[in-house]
C-alpha positions as CSV (number, residue, x, y, z in Angstrom):
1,X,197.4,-29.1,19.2
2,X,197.1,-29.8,15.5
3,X,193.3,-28.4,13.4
4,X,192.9,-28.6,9.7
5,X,192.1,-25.9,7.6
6,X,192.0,-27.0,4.4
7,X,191.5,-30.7,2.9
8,X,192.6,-32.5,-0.3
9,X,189.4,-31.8,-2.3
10,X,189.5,-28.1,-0.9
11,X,193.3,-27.8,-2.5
12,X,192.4,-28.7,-5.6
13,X,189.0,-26.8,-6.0
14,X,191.2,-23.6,-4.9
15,X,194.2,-24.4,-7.7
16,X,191.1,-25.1,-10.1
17,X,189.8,-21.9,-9.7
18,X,193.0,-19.9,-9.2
19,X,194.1,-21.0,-12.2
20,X,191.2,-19.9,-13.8
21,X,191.2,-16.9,-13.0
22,X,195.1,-16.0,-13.5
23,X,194.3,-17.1,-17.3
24,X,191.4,-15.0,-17.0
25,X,193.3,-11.6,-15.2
26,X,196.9,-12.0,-17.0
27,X,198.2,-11.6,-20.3
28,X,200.2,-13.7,-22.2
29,X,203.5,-14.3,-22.3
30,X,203.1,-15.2,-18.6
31,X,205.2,-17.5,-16.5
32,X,204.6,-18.5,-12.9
33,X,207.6,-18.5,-10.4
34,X,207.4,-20.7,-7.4
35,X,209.1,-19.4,-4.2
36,X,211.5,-22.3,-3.4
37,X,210.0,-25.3,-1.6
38,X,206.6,-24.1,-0.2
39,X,205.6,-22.1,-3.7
40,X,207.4,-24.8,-5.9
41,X,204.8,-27.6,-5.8
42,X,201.5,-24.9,-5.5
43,X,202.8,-23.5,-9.0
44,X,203.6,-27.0,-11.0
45,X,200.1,-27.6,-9.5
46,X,198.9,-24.5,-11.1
47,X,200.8,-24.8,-14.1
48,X,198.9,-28.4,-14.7
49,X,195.8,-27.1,-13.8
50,X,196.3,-24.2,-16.7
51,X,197.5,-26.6,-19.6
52,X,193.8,-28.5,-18.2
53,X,192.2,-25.4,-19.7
54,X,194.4,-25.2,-22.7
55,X,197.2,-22.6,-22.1
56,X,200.8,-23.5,-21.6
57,X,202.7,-21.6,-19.2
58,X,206.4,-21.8,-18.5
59,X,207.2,-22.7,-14.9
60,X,210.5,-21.5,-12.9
61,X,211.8,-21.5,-9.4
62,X,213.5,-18.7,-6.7
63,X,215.8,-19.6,-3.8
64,X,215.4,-16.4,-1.4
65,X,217.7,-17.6,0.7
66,X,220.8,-15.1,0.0
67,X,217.5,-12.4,-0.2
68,X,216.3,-12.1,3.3
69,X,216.3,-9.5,5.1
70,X,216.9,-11.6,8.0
71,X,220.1,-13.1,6.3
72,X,222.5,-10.9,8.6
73,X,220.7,-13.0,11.9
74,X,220.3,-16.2,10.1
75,X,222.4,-19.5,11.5
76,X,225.5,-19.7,9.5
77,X,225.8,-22.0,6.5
78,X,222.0,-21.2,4.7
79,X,220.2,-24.1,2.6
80,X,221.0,-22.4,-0.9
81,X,218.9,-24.2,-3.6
82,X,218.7,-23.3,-7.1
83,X,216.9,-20.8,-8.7
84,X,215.7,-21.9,-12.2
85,X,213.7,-19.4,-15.0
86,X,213.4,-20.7,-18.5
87,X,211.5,-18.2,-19.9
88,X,212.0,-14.5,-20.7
89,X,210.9,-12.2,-17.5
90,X,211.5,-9.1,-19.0
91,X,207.9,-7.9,-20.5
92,X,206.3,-10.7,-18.8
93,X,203.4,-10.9,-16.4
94,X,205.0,-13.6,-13.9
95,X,202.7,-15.0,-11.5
96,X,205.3,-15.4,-8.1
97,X,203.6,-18.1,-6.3
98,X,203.8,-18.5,-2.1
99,X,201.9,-21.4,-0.2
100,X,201.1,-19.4,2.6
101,X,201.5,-15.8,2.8
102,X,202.5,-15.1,6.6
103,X,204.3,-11.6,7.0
104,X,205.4,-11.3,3.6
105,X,209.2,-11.1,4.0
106,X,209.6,-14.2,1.5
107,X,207.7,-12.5,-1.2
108,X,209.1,-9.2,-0.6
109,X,212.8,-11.6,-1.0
110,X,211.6,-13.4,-3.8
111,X,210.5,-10.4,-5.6
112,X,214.3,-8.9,-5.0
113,X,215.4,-12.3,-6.2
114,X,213.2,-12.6,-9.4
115,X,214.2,-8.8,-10.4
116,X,217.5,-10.5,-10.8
117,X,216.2,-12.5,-13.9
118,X,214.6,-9.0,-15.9
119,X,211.9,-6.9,-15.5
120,X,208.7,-8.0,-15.8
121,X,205.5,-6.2,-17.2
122,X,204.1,-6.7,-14.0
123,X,204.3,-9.0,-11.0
124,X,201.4,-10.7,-9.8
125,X,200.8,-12.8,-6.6
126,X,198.9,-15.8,-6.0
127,X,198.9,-17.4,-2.3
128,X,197.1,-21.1,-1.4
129,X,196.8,-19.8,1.7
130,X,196.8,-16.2,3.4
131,X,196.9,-16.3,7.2
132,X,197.3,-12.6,7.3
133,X,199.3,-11.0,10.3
134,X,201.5,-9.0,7.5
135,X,204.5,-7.0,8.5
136,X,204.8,-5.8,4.6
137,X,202.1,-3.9,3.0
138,X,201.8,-6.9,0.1
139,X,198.7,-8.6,-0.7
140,X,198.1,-11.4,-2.8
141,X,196.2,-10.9,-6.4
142,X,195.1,-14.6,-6.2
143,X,193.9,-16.4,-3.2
144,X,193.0,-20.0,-2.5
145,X,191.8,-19.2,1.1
146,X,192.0,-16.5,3.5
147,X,192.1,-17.6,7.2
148,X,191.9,-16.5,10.6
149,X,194.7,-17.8,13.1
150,X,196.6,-16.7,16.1
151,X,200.3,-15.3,16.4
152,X,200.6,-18.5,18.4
153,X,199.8,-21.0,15.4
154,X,201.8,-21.6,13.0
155,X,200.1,-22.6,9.5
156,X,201.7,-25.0,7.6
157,X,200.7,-27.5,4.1
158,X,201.6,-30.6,3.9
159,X,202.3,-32.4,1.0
160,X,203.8,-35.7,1.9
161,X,202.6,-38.7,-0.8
162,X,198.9,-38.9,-1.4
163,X,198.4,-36.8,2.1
164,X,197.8,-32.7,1.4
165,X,196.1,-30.3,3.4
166,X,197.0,-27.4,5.5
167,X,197.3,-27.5,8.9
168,X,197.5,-24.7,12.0
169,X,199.4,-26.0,15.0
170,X,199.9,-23.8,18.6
171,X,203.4,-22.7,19.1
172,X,204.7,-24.6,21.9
């Protein structure tokens, strides 16, 4: 069974007002760094929802996938993308950005991953979504929506043409 938890209109209030307030909590230089495919379209999303307001702010990409801590388990052959930062880390406040934030392996992987470009000022984390049921003591600084599920669901956004909006659908 499929329920929606967050609509179009509710997306793009949540980016408006993230945005907001990363410009508002952050110093500059600051870059965000999506967490390859879920994070990737939230922070292009948030980077054009920041240039809106009048700051531009360099965008980059991690692939976690050589990063997990699960990697040792994982099927053989892992779908390694690219990892892409065009700006300089080191000294920066870089916003890592995560759809949804589940048990927080990924970020604690992307973070190992992104330490790999420099050494920030400080890393900061900004979530669309936060289902909760953590396994890592992380937390995000910037939340679109915090939301109550069971172990059983598994929270997912889609973003497939002009359809976007999260979703929670029972395990089965």
């Amino acid at each position: 069974m499929k329920r929606a938890l967050f609509s179009s209109d509710e997306i793009d209030r949540a980016i408006a007002r993230i945005a907001l307030e990363i410009l508002e909590r952050t110093r500059a230089p600051r870059g965000l760094v999506g967490i390859r495919r879920g994070g990737g379209p939230v922070a292009e999303l948030l980077a054009e929802a920041m240039s809106k307001a009048g700051a531009t702010t360099p965008l980059g990409t991690v692939d976690i996938a050589l990063y997990r801590d699960d990697a040792a388990s994982a099927p053989p052959d892992p779908k390694i993308g690219p990892s892409r930062i065009d700006f300089q880390v080191d000294g920066a406040d870089v916003i890592l950005v995560d759809d949804v934030l589940q048990t927080a392996r990924t970020v604690r992987a992307a973070i190992d991953a992104l330490l790999d470009w420099g050494r920030p000022r400080r890393i900061w984390l900004a979530s669309l979504l936060d289902r909760g049921g953590r396994e890592l003591p992380i937390a995000p600084d910037f939340v679109g929506r915090a939301i109550e599920v069971s172990p059983s669901e598994r929270v997912a956004l889609i973003w497939t043409g002009t359809e976007r909006g999260a979703w929670a659908e029972t395990k089965g």
